[in-house]
Every structure is written in C-alpha cells, then in structure tokens.
PAZA-684416 format. One record per atom (N, C-alpha, C, O): x, y, z; residue in one letter. Coordinates in steps of 0.05 Angstrom, whole numbers, plus 32768, in hexadecimal, padded with zeros to 4 digits. Layout:
BEGIN
XYZA;...
***
This chain:
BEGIN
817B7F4B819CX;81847F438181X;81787F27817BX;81777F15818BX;816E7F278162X;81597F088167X;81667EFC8144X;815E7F04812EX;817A7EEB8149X;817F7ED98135X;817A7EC38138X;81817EB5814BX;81687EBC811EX;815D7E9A8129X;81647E8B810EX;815F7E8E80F6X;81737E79811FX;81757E6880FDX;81617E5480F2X;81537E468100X;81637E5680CFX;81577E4180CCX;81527E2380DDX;81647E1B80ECX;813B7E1280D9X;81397E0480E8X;81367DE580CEX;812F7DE980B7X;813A7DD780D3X;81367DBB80C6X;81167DC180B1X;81107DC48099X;81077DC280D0X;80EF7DBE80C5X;80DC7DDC80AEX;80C47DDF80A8X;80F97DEF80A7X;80EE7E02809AX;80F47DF8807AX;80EA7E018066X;81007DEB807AX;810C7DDA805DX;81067DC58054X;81007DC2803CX;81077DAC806CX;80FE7D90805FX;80EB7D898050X;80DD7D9D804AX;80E47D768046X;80CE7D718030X;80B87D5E8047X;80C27D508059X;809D7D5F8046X;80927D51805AX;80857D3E8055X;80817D2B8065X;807B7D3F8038X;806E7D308029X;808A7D118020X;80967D0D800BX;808A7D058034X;809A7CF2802CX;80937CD28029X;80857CC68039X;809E7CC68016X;80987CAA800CX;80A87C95801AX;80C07C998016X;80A57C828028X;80B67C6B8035X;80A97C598032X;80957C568023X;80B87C448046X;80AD7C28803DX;80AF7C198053X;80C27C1C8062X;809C7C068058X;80A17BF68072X;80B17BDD8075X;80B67BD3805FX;80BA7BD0808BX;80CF7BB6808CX;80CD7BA18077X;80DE7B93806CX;80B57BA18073X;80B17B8F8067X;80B07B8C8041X;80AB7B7A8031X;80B87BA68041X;80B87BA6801FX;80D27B9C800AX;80EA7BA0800BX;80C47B8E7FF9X;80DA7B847FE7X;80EE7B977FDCX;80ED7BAF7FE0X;81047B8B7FCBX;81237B927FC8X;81127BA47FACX;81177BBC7FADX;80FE7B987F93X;80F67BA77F7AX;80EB7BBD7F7DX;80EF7BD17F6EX;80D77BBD7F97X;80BF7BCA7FA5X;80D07BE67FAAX;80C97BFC7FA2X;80E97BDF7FB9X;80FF7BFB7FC7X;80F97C0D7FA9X;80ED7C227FA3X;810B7BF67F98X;81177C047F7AX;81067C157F74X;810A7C2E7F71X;80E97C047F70X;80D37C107F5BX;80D67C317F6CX;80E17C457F61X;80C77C317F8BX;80BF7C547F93X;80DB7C5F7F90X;80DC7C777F94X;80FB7C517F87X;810B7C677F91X;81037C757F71X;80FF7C8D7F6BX;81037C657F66X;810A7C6E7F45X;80EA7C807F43X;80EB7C957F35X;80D47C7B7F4DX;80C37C8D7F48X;80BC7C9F7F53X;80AA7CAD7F49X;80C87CA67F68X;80C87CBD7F7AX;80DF7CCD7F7AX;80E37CE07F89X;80F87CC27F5FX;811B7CCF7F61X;81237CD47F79X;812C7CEA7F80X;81217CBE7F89X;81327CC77F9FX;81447CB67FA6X;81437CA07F9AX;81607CB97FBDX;816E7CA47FB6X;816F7C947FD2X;81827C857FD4X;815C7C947FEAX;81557C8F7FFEX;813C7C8F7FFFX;812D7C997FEEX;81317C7D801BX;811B7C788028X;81167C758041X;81287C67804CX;81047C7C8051X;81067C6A8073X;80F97C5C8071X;80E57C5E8064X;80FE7C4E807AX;80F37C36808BX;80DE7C30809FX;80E57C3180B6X;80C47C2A809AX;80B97C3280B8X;80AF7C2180B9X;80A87C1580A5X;80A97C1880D8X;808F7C0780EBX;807E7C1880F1X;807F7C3180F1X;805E7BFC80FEX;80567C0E8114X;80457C1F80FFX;80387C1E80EAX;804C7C2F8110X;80377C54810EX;80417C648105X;80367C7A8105X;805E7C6080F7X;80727C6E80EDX;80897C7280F7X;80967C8580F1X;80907C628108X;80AB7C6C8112X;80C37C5A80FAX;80C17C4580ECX;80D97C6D80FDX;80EC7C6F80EFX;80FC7C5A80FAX;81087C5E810FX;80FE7C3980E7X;810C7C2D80F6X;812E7C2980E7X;81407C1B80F1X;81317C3C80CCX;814E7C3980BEX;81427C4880A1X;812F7C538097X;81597C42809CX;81597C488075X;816E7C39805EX;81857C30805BX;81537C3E8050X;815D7C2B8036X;81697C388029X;815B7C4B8026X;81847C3E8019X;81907C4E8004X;81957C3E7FF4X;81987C267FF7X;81957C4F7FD4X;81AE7C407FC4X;81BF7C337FC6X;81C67C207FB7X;81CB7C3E7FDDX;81EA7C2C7FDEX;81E57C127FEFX;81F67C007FF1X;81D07C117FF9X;81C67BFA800CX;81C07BE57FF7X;81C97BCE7FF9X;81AD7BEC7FDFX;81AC7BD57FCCX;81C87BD17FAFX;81CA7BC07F9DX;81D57BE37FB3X;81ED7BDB7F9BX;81FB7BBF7FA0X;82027BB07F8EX;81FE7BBA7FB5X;820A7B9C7FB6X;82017B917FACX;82107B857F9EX;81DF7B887FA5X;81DE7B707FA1X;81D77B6F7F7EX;81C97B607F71X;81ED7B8E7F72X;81F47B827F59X;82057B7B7F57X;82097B677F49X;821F7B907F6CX;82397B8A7F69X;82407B797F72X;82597B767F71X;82327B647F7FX;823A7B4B7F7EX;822C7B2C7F75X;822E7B157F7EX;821C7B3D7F5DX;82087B287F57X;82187B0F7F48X;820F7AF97F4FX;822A7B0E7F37X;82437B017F2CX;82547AFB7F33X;82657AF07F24X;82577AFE7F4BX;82747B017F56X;82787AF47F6FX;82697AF57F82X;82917AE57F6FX;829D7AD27F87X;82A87AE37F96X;82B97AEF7F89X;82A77AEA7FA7X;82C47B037FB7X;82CF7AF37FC9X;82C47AE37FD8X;82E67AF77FC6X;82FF7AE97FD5X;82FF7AE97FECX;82F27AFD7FF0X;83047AE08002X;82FE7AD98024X;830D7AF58028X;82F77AFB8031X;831A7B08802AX;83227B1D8031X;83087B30802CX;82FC7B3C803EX;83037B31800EX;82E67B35800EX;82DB7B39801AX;82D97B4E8025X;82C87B1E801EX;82B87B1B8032X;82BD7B238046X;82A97B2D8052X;82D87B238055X;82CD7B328071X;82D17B4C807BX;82CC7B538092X;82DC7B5F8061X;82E27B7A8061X;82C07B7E8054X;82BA7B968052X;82AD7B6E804CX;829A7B888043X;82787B708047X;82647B70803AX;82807B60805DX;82687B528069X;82557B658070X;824B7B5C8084X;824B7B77806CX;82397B85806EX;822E7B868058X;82177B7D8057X;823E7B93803CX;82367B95802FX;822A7B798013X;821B7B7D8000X;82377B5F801AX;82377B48801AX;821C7B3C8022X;82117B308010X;82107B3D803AX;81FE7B408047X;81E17B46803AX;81CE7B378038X;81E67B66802FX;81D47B7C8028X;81D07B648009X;81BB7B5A8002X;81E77B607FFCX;81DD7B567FE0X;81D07B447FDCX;81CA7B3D7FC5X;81C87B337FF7X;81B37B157FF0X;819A7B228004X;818A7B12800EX;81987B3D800AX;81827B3D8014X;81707B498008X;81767B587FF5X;81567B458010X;813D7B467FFAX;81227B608009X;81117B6B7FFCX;81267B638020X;81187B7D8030X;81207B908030X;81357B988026X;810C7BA08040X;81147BBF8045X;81227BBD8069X;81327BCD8073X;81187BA98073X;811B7BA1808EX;81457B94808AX;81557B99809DX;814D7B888075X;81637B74806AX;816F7B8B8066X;81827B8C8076X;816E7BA28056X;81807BB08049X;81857BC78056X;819C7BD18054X;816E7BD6806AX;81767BEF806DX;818B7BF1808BX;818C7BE2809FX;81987C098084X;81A97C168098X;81A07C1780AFX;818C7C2680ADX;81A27C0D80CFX;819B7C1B80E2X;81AC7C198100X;81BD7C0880FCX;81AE7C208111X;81957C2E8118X;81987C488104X;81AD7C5080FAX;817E7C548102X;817A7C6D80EDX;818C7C8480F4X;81967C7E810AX;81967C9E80EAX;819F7CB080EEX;818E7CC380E1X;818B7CC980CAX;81817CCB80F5X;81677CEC80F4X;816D7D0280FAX;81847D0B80FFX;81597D0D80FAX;815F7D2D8104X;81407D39810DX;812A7D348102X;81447D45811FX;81297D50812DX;81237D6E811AX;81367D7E8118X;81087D75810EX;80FA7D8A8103X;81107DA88116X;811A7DB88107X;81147DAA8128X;81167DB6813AX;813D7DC38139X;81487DD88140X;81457DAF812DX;81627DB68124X;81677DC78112X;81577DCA80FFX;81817DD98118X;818A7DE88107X;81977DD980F6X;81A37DC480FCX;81957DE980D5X;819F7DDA80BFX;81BA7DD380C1X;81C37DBE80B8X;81CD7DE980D2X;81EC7DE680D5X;81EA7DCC80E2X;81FE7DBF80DBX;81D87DB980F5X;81DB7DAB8109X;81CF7D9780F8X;81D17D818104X;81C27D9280DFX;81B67D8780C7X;81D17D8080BCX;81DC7D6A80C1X;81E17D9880ABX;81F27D8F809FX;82047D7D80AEX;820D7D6880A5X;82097D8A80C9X;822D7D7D80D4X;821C7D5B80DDX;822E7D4C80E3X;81FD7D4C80DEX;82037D3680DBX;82037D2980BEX;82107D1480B9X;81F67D3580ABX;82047D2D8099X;82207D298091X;82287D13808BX;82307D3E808FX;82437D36808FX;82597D2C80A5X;82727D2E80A2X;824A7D2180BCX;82637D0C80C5X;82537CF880C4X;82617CE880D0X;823B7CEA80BDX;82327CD380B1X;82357CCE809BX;82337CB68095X;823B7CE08086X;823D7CDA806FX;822A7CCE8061X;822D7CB98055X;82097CE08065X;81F17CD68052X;81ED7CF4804EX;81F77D078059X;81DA7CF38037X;81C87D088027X;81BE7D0E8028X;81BA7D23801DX;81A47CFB803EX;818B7D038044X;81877CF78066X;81927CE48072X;81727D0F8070X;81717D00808FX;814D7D088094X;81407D1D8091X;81467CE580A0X;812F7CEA80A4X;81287D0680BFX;81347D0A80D5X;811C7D0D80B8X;810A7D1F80CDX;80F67D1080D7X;80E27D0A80CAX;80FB7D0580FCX;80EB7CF88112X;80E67D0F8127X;80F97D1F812AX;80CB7D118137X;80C67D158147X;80C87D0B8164X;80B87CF98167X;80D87D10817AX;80D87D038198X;80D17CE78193X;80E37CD78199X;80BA7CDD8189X;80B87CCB818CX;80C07CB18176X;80BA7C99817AX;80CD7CBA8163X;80D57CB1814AX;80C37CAD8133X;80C67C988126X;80B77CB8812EX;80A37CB78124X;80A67CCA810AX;80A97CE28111X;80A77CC780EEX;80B57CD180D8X;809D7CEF80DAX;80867CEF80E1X;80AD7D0280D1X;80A17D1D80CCX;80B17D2A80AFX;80A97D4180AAX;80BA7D2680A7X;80CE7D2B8086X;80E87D218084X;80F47D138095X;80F17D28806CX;810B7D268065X;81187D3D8067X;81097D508065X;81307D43806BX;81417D508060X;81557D498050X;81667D3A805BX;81597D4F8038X;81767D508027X;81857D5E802BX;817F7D6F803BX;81A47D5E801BX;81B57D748017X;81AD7D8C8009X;81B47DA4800DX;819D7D837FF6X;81917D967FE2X;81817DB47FF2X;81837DCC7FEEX;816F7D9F800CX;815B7DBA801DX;81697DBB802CX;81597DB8803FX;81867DBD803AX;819A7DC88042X;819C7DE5802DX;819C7DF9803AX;819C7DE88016X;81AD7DF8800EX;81937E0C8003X;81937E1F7FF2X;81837E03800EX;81687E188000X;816B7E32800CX;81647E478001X;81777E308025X;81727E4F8021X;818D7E618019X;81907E778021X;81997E58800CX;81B17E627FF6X;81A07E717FDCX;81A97E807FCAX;817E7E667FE3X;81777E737FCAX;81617E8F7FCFX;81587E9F7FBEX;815E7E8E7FEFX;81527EAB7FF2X;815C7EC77FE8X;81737ECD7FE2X;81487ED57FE8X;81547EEB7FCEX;81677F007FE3X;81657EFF7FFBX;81757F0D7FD8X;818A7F177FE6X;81787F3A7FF0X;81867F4D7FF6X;815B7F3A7FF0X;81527F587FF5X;814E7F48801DX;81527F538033X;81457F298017X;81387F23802AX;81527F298042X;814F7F328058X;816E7F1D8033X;817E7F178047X;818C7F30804DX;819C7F2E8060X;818B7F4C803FX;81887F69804BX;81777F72805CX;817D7F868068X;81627F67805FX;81517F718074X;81567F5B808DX;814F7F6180A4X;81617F448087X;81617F3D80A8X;81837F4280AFX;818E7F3C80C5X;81917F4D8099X;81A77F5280ACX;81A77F6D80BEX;81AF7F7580D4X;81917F7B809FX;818E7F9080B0X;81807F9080D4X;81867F9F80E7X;81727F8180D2X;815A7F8480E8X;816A7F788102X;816D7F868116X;81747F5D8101X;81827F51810BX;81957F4F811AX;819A7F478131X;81A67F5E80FDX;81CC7F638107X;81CA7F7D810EX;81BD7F838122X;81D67F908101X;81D77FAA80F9X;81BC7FBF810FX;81C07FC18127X;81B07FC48109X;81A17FD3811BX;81A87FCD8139X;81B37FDF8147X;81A27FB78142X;81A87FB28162X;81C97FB2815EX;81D47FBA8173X;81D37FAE8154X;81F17FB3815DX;81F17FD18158X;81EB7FDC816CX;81F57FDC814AX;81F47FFF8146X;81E18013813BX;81DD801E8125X;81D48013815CX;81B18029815AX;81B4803A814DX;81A38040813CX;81D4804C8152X;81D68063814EX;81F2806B8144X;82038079814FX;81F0805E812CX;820980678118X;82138080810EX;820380908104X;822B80848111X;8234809E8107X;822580A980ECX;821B80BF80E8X;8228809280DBX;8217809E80BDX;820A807980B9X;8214806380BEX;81ED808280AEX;81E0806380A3X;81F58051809CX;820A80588091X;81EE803880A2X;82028021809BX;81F3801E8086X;81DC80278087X;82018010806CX;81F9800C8058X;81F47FEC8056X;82047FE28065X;81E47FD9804AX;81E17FC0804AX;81D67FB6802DX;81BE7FBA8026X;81ED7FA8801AX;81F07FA57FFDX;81ED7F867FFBX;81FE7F7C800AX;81DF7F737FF0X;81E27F5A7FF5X;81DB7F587FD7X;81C67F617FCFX;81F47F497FC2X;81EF7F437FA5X;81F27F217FA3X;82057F197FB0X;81EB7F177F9CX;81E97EF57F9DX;81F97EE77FB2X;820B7ED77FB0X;81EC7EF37FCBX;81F27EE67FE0X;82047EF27FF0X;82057EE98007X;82197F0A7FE9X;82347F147FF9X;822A7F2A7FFEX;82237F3B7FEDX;82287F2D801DX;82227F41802DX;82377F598029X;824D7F568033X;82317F70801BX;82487F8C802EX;82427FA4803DX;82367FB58030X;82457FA7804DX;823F7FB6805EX;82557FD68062X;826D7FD58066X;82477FED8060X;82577FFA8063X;824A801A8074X;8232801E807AX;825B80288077X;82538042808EX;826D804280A8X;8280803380A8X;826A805480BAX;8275805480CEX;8262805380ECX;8251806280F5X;826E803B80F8X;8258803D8116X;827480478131X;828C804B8132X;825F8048813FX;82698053815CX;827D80448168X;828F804D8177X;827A802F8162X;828B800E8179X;82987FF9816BX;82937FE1816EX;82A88001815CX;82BC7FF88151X;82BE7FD88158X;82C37FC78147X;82B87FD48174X;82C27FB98178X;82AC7FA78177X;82B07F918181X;82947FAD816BX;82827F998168X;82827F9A8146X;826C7F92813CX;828F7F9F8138X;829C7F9D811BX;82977F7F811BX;82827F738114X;82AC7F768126X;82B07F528125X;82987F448127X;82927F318119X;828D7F4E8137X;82787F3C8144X;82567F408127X;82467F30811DX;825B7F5B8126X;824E7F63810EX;824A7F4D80EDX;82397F4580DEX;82677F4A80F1X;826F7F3280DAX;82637F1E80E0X;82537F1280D3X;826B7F1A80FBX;82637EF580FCX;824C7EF680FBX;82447EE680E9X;82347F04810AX;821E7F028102X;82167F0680E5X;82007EFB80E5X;82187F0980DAX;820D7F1080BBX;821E7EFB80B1X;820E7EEA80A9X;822F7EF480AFX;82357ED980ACX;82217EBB80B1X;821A7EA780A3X;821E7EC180C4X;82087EAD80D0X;81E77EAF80CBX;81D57EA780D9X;81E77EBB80B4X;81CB7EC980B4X;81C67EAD8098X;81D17EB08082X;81B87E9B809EX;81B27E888085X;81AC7E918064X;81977E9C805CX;81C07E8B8055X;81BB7E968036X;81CF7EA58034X;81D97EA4801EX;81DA7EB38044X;81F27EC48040X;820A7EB58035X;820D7E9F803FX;821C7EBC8021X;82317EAE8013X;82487EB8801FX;82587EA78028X;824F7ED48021X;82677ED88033X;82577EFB8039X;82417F038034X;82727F0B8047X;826B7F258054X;82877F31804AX;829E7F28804BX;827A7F4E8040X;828F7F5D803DX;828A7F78804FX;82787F88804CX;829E7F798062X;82947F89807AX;82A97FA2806EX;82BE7F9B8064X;82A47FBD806FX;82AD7FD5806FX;82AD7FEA8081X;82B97FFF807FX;829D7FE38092X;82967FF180ACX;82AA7FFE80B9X;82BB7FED80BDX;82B0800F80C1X;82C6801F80D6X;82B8802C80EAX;82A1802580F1X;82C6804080F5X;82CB80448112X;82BD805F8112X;82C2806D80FFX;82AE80678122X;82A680848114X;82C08096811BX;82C280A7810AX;82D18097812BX;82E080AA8135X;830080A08129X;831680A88130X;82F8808A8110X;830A80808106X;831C808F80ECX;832F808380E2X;
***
C-alpha cells in the first residue's frame, strides 16, 4: 500500500525575495509592498537563513513613534520597544529563524506554524541555506486538486490493496472534496482503517464511508 504525503517542497514558492543584515527599515517596506508579501528572510554569507523580518517586527516603530509608554510599558513589551528605534534587517528581524526542511510533510508544515504562530516558514536545506517559502496559503493548495485526481489515488492507494476481492465493485464518488464510498467487501474490520486512510489522502474534505460486510 503506498501512501505518500504531500511534501513541503511540492507546494512552496522557490522563486523567493529577501534581504540581507544589513538592509534599511524603508528598503524592508519598499520589497514587502512590491512583492505583497508580509515577510522576508534574512540572509548572510551564501544564503543562509539567519531570521525574519515581518510586519509585525516593523509596526512598533509607528506605534510608538508619538508616544511615551509608561515604565510598566516598557518592560512588558521591551522587545517590541527595542524593534521601534531600530533601523536594519539585522535590528528588527525575529530569530533564531523558525524553518522547515523541503522534505516535510505539510501536516508537520502546518503544526509549526501553528504553535509558532507565523504564516510563512522559510524553506532551508541541512545546511541552512534558503530553498523557498512556504505560506499558509501553499498549505492549502492541495484543497484545490480536482476531485477525479483524488478518486483515483483513493482508489489505487486505499481501496484496491485493502479489498482485492470484493463481494461487488466498491464504488468511489468524490464531489468537492467528500469522499463516498460504497459496495460490500469481505473484512469488515478493515472498514475503519479504510476511512482513516482516505481521510489522510491530501485534498480530501471529509469521507462518507457506506461500505458493509459482504455476509452482512
């Protein structure tokens, strides 16, 4: 049975724009605003990934371009205090960096995004060395493969190697993304297991399993 999941590097964008330590606070603005993006890395060297610059890395130093903040202030958000009188890409950005290797599954993409709580994660090689981005956005790309594609690998995948030899053809219906499956197989107890796989099959939105027992 050969399920392989998407990988990082079947989605990310490779063609990517950054900036090195040494670039000014306008310089960030100008490529974010001309490239619409809301991040950058950071790189030395030969390209290695030494942090990143976000949006939220330069908002301090409007939100506090006017403004006295009170000694409680200051020492609940000295970071961000910090960030607003600084003038680099080396001054402002996040690090050490939070990446992801070409080589990762997107599930293992998403879960660091969401317990870092960023949007985008550079893609480094072993040696740190930038190879793309990934967003949330090419996370969800393959939500947009067409649903004939994701009938033929449940078929190929799930369904055939779990039941060679079904009482009557299993049927396999996939309409904007929800798998159903229906017929009667031999082994009842790989039903479950049937689900979870096709579940796990990338692009799939949910499974509606109908399958029974042949002697059921």
């Amino acid at each position: 049975m050969r399920i392989s999941p998407h990988r990082v590097s079947d989605v990310m964008t490779r063609a990517v724009v950054a900036v090195d330590r040494k670039a000014l606070f306008k310089d960030i603005v100008e490529r974010m605003d001309e490239w619409k993006v809301s991040a950058l890395p950071v790189l030395e060297g030969d390209g290695r990934v030494i942090g990143v610059v976000s949006e939220a890395d330069l908002l301090p130093k409007e939100e506090f371009r006017d403004s006295d903040p009170d000694r409680f202030t200051q020492l609940r958000r000295l970071t961000d205090l910090a960030k607003a009188g600084a003038v680099t890409a080396e001054e402002l950005m996040s690090a050490p960096v939070v990446s992801v290797h070409a080589d990762a599954t997107l599930a293992e993409a998403a879960r660091i995004m969401a317990l870092r709580h960023v949007k985008r994660l550079p893609v480094v090689n072993a040696e740190g060395l930038l190879e793309g981005v990934v967003s949330r956005g090419d996370l969800l790309k393959v939500f947009l493969r067409p649903d004939n594609d994701l009938a033929d690998e449940i078929r190929r995948d799930v369904v055939d190697p779990l039941f060679p030899a079904p009482a009557e053809p299993v049927h396999i219906v996939v309409a904007e993304g929800v798998a159903t499956l229906t017929g009667r197989v031999p082994d009842a107890t790989r039903i479950p297991l049937a689900v979870r796989l096709v579940r796990g099959v990338e692009g799939v939105v949910g499974v509606d399993c109908r399958l029974t027992a042949a002697d059921g």
